[in-house]
N, C-alpha and C positions, 0 to 999 in steps of 0.2 A: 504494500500500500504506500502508495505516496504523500507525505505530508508536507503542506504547508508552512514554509518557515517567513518569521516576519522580516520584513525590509532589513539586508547588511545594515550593521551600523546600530542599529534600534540599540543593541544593549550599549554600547559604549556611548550610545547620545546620555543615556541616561545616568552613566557612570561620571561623562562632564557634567549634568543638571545636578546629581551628588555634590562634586567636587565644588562648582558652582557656590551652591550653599553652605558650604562648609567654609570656604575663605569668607561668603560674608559674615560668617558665623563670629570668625578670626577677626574681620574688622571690625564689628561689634563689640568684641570683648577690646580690642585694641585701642577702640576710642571710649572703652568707659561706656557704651550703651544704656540706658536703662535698663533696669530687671526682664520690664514689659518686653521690651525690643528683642534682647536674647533668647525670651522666653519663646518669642514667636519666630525666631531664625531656628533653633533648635527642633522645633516644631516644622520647617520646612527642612531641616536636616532628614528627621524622621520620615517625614513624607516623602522624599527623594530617594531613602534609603528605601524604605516600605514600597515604592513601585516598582524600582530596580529587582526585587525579590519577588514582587509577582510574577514581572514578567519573566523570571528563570522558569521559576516554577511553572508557569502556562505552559512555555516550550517545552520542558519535560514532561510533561502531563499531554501534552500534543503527539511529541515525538516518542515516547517510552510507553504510553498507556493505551491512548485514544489509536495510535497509529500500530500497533502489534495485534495482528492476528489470532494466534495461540491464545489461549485461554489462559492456560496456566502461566506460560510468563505473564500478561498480562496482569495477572492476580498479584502475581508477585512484586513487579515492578511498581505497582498501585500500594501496596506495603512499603517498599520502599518510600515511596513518594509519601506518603501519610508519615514513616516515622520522620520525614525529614520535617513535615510542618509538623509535626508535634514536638520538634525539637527546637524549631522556629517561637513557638506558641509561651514556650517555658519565659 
């Protein structure tokens, strides 16, 4: 079966939208920010972190679950995928 893979590039745009947020994170705390201010950069840290991590997981779940055949791998590699957001979730 052939799957679907999203646009070259997609994860590492999302890795500069991370990194992105994280220097302004840096310049924040560098200029003394308010609490508020930091609170709501870290807040976009997270979120850029938090999507970056979907989107692994979608591809994997595209490519190793939704895209195999076989049953039994299939069951398996869904195992897999589950302990990884359960490890994610802690």
């Amino acid at each position: 079966m052939t799957v679907a893979h999203p646009p070259a590039g997609t994860l590492r745009t999302r890795v500069h939208i991370l990194a992105g947020q994280v220097e302004a994170l840096e310049r924040a705390l560098a200029r003394e920010a308010p609490p508020e201010d930091i609170l709501v950069q870290i807040a976009a840290v997270r979120g850029a972190a938090q999507a970056l991590m979907m989107q692994v997981l979608d591809e994997r779940l595209r490519d190793e679950v939704v895209g195999e055949d076989d049953a039994a791998r299939r069951a398996a590699r869904a195992d897999r995928l589950l302990q990884l957001l359960r490890g994610y979730a802690r």
